[in-house]
C-alpha positions as a Markdown table, in Angstrom:
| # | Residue | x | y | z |
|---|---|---|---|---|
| 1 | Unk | 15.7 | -103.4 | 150.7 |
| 2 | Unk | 16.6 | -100.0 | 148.9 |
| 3 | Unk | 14.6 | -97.2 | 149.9 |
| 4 | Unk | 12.5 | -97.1 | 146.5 |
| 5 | Unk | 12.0 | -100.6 | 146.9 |
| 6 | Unk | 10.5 | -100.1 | 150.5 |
| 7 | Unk | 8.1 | -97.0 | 149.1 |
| 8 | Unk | 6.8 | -99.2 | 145.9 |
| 9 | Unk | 6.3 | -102.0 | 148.6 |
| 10 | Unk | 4.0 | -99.5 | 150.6 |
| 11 | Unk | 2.1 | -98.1 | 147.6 |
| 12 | Unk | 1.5 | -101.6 | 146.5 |
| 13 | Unk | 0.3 | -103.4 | 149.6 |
| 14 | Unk | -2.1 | -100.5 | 150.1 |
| 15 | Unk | -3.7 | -100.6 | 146.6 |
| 16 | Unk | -3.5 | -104.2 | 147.3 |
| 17 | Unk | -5.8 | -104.1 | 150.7 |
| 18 | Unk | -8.4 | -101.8 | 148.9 |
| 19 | Unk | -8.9 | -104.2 | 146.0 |
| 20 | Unk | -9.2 | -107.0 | 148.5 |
| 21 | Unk | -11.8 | -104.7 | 150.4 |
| 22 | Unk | -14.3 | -104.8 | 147.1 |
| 23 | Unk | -13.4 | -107.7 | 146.2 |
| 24 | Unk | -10.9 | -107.8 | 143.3 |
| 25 | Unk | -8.1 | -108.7 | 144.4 |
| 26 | Unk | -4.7 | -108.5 | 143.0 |
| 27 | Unk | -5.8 | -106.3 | 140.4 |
| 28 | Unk | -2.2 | -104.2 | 140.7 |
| 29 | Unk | -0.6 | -107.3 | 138.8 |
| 30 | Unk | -2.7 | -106.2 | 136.0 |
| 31 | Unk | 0.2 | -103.7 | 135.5 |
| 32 | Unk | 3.0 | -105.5 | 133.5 |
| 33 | Unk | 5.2 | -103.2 | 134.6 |
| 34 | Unk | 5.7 | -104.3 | 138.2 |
| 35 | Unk | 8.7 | -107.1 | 138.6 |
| 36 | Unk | 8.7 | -107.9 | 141.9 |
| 37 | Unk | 11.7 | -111.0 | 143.2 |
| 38 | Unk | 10.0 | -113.8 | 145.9 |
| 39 | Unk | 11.5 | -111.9 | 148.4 |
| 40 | Unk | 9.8 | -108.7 | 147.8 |
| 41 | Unk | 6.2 | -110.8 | 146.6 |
| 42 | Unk | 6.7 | -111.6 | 150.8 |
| 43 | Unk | 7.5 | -108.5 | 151.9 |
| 44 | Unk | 4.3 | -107.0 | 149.7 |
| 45 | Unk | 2.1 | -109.9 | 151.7 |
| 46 | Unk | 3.7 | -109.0 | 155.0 |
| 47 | Unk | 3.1 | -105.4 | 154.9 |
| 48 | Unk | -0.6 | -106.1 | 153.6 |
| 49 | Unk | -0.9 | -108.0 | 157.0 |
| 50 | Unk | 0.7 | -105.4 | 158.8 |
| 51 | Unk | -1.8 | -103.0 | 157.8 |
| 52 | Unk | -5.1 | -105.3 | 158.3 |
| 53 | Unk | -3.8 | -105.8 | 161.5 |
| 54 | Unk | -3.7 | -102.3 | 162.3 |
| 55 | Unk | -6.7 | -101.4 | 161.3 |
| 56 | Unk | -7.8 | -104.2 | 163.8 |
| 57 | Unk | -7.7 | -107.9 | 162.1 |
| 58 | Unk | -6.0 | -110.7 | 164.1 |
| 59 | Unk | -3.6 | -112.9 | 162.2 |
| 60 | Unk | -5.3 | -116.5 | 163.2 |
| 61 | Unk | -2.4 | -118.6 | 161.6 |
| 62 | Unk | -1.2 | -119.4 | 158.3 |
| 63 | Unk | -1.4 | -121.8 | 155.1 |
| 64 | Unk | 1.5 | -123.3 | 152.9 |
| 65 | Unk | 0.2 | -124.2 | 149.4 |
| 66 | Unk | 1.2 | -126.0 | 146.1 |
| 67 | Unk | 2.7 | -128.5 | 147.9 |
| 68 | Unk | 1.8 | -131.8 | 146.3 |
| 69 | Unk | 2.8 | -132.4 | 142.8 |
| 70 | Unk | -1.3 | -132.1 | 142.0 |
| 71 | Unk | -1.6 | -128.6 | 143.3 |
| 72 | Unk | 1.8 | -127.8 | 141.6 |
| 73 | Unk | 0.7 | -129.2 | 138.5 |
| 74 | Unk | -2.8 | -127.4 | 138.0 |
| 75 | Unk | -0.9 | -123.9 | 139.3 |
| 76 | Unk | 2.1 | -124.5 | 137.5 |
| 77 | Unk | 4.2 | -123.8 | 140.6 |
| 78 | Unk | 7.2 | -125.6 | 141.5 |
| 79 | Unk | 7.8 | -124.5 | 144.8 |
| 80 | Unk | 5.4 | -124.3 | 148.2 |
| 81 | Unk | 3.9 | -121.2 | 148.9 |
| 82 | Unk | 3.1 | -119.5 | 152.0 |
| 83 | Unk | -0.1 | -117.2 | 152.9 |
| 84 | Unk | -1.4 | -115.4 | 156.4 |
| 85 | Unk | -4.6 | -116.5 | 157.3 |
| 86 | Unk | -6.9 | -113.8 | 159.6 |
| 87 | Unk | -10.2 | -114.1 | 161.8 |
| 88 | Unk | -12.4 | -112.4 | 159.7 |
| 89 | Unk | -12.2 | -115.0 | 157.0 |
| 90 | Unk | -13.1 | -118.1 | 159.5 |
| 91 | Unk | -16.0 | -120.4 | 159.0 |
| 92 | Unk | -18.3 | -123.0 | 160.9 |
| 93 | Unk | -19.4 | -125.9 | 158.9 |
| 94 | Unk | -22.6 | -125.4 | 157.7 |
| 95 | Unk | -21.5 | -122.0 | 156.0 |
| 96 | Unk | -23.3 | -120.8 | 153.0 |
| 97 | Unk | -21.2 | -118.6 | 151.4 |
| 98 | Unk | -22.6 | -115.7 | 149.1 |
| 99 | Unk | -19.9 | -115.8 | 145.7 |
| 100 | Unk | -20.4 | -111.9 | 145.7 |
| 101 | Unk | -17.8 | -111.6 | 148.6 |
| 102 | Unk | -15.0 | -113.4 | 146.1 |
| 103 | Unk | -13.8 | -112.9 | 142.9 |
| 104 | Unk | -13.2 | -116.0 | 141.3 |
| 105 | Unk | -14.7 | -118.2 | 144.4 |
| 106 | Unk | -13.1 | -122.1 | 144.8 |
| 107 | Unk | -12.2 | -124.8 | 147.4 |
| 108 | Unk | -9.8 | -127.1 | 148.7 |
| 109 | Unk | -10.6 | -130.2 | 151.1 |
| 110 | Unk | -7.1 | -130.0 | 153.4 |
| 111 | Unk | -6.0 | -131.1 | 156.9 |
| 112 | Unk | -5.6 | -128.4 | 159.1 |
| 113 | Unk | -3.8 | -128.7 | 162.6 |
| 114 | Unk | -3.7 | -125.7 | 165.2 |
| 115 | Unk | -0.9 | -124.8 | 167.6 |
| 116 | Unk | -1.0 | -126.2 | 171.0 |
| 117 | Unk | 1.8 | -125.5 | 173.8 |
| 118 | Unk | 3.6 | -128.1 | 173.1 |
| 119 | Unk | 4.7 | -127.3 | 168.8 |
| 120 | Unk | 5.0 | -131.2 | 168.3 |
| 121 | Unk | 2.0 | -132.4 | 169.3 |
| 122 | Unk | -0.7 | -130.4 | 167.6 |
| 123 | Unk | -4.7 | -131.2 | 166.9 |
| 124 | Unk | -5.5 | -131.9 | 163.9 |
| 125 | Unk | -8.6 | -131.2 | 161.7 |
| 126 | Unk | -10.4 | -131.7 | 157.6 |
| 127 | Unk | -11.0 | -128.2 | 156.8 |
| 128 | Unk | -12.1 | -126.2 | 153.7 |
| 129 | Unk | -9.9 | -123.9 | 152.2 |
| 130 | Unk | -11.6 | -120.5 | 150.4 |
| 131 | Unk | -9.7 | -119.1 | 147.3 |
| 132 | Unk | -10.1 | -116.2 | 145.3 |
| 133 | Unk | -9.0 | -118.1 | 142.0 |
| 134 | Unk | -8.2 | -115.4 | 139.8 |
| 135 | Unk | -4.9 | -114.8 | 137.7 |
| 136 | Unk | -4.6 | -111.4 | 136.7 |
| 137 | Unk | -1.4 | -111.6 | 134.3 |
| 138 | Unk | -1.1 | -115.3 | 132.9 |
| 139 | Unk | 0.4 | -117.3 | 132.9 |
| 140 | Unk | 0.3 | -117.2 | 137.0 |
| 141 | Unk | 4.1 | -116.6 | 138.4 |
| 142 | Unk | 5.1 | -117.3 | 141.9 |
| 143 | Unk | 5.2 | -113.5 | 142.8 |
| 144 | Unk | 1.7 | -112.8 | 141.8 |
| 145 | Unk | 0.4 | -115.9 | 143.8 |
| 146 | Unk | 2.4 | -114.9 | 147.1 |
| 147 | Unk | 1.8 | -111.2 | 146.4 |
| 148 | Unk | -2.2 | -111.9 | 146.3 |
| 149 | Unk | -1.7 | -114.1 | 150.2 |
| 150 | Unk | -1.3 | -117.4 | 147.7 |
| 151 | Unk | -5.4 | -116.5 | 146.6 |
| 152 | Unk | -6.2 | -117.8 | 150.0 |
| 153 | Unk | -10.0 | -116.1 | 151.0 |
| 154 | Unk | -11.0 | -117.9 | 154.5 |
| 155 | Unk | -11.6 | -121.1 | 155.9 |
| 156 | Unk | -14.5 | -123.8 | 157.3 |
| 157 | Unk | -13.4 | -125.0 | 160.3 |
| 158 | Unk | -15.2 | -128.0 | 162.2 |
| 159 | Unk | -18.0 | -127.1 | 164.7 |
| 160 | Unk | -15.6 | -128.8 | 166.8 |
| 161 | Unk | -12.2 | -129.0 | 166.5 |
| 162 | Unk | -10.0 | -132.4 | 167.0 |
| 163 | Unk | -8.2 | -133.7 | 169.8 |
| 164 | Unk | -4.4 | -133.5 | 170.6 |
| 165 | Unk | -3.0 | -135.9 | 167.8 |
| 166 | Unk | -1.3 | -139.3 | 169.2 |
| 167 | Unk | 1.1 | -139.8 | 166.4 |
| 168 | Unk | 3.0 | -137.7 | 163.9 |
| 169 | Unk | 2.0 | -140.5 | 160.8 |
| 170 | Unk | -1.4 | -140.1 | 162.6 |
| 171 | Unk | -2.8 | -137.4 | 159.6 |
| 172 | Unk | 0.3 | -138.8 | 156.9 |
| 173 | Unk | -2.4 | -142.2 | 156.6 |
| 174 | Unk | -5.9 | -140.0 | 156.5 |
| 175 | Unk | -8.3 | -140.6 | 153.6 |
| 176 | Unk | -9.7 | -137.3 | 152.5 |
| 177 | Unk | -12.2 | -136.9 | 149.8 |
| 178 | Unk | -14.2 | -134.1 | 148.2 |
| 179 | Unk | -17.8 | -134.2 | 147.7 |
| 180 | Unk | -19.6 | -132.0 | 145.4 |
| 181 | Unk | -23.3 | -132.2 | 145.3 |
| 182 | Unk | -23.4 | -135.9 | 146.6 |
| 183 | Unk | -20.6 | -136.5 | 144.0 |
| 184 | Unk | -17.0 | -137.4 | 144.6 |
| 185 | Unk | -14.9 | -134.7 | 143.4 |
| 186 | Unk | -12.2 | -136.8 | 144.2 |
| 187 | Unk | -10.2 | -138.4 | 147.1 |
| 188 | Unk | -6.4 | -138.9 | 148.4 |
| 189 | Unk | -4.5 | -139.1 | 151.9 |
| 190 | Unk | -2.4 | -136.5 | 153.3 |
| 191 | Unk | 0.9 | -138.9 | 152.4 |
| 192 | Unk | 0.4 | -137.0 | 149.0 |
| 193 | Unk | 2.1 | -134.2 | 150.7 |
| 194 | Unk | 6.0 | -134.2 | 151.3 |
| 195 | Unk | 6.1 | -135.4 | 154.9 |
| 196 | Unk | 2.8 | -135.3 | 155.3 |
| 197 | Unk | 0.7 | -132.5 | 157.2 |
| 198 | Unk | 3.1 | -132.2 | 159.2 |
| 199 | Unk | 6.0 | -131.8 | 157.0 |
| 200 | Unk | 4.0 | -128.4 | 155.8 |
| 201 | Unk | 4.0 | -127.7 | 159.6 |
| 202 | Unk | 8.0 | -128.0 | 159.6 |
| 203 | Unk | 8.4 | -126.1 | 156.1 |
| 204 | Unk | 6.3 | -123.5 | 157.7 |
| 205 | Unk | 8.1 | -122.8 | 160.8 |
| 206 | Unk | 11.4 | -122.5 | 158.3 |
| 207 | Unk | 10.0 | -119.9 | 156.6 |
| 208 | Unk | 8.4 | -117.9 | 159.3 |
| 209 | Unk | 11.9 | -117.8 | 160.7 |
| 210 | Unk | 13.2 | -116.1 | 157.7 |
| 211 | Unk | 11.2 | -113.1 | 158.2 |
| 212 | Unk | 12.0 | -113.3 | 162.2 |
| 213 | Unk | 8.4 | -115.1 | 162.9 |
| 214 | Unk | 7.1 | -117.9 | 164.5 |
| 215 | Unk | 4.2 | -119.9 | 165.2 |
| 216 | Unk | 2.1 | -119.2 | 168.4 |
| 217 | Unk | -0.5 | -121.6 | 170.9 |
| 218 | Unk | -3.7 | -121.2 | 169.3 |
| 219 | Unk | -2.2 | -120.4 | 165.8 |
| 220 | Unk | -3.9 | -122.4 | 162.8 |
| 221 | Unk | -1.8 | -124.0 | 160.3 |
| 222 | Unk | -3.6 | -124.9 | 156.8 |
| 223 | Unk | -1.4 | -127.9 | 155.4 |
| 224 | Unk | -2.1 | -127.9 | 151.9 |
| 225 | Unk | -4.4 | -129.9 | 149.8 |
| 226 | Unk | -3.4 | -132.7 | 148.5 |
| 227 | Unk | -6.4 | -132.4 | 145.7 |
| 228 | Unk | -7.2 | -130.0 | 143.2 |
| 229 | Unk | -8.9 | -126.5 | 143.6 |
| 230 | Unk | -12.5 | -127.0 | 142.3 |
| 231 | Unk | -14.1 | -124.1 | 141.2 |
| 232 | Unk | -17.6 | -123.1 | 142.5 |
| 233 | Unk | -20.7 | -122.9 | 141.0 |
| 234 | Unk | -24.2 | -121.3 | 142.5 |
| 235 | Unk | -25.9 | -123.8 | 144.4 |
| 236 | Unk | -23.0 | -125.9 | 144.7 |
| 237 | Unk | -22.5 | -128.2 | 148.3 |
| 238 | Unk | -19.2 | -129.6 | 149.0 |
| 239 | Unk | -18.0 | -131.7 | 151.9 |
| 240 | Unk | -15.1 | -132.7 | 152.7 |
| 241 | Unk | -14.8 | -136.5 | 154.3 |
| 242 | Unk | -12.2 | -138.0 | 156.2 |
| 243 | Unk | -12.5 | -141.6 | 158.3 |
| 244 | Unk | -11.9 | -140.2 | 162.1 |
| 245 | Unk | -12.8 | -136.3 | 161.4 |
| 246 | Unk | -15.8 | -134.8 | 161.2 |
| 247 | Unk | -17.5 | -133.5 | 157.9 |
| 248 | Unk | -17.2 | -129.9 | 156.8 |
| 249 | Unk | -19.9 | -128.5 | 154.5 |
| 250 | Unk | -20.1 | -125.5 | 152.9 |
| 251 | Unk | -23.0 | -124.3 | 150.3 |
| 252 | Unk | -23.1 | -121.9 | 147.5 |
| 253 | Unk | -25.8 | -119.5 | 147.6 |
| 254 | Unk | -28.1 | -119.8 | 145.2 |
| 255 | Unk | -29.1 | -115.9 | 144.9 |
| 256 | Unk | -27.8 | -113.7 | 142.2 |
């Protein structure tokens, strides 16, 4: 990357981390002006992680979105995208999550799986994914999404977390459906992914490797949803059901 390329880069993914601090983030592709390529939309996320982890944030793992045609369809993204997920943004289930911390606050009900020694045999996990579902110049274009960490704002994790899974279809054949207030939001498997769950798992790794990364034991791996993004209201509870995991929950606060 040219040397003018690096510096704009630098200036970006630090305007970048203080928007995300008060909570408007992605507010620099407000500027019509900036034309940014994929490659330097990752760079821009990479050096954004860079610097939270300096300042003392652990990366905890990573997502892969707009992977099934439904996700792909509603962004109006063609290709996966790929995000760094930290510490400070995880979750128990049970969470009640105040809307002032995000700008533009929605979920995802996903399968999750995290990193064990062995790479091929992961445990696996229903999760809900946290967005900050904002789109600061539409129509939304590949670059902004990866440039703003693919919207991604934290995660509700189990209380406890699943077992080593016995098969690689083991997560391709779970139900999963999304519950809002005692309503079905709607329902699919993770088969509505390429590959599966773990086919995000294997496009992940690829991509890690082209920016000299790789997974690590303890590292959490969002797969994707294989529903829509529903956006949140106050007062809103969503679960996310699946037949052999347990329920996540997360509520909306109610106060303004």
């Amino acid at each position: 990357m040219p040397a003018g390329a690096s510096a704009k880069i630098s200036d970006l993914a630090i305007q970048q981390l203080h928007d995300y601090d008060r909570h408007r983030p992605g507010s620099v592709f407000e500027n019509p002006g900036i034309a940014l390529t994929i490659r330097d939309a990752y760079a821009l996320q990479f050096e954004i992680a860079r610097l939270r982890e300096a300042r003392g944030e652990r990366i905890a793992g990573f997502k892969i979105g707009c992977v099934s045609p439904t996700m792909q369809a509603q962004l109006g993204i063609q290709e996966p995208v790929f995000g760094h997920v930290f510490e400070t943004e995880l979750h128990r289930s049970g969470v009640t999550l105040e809307p002032a911390d995000y700008d533009g606050l929605a979920i995802e009900g996903e399968f999750a799986v995290r990193v064990e020694e062995d790479l091929d045999a992961p445990s696996g996990f229903a999760v809900i994914e946290l967005h900050n579902y904002v789109v600061r110049n539409p129509p939304l274009t590949a670059q902004e999404l990866i440039g703003n960490n693919a919207i991604h704002a934290g995660v509700v994790l189990p209380s406890k977390e699943r077992r080593v899974l016995r098969s690689p279809v083991e997560l391709f054949h779970e139900p999963i459906t999304v519950l809002r207030n005692g309503q079905i939001a709607g329902t699919s498997t993770g088969g509505a992914l390429p590959g599966g769950p773990l086919g995000s798992v294997a496009r992940l790794v690829k991509h890690l490797a082209q920016f000299g990364k790789a997974l690590h034991r303890d590292q959490i791996v969002l797969t994707g949803s294989p529903l829509p993004l529903y956006r949140t209201e106050r007062g809103d509870r969503f679960e996310v059901h699946s037949e052999h995991f347990e329920t996540i929950v997360a509520q909306v606060s109610e106060t303004v």
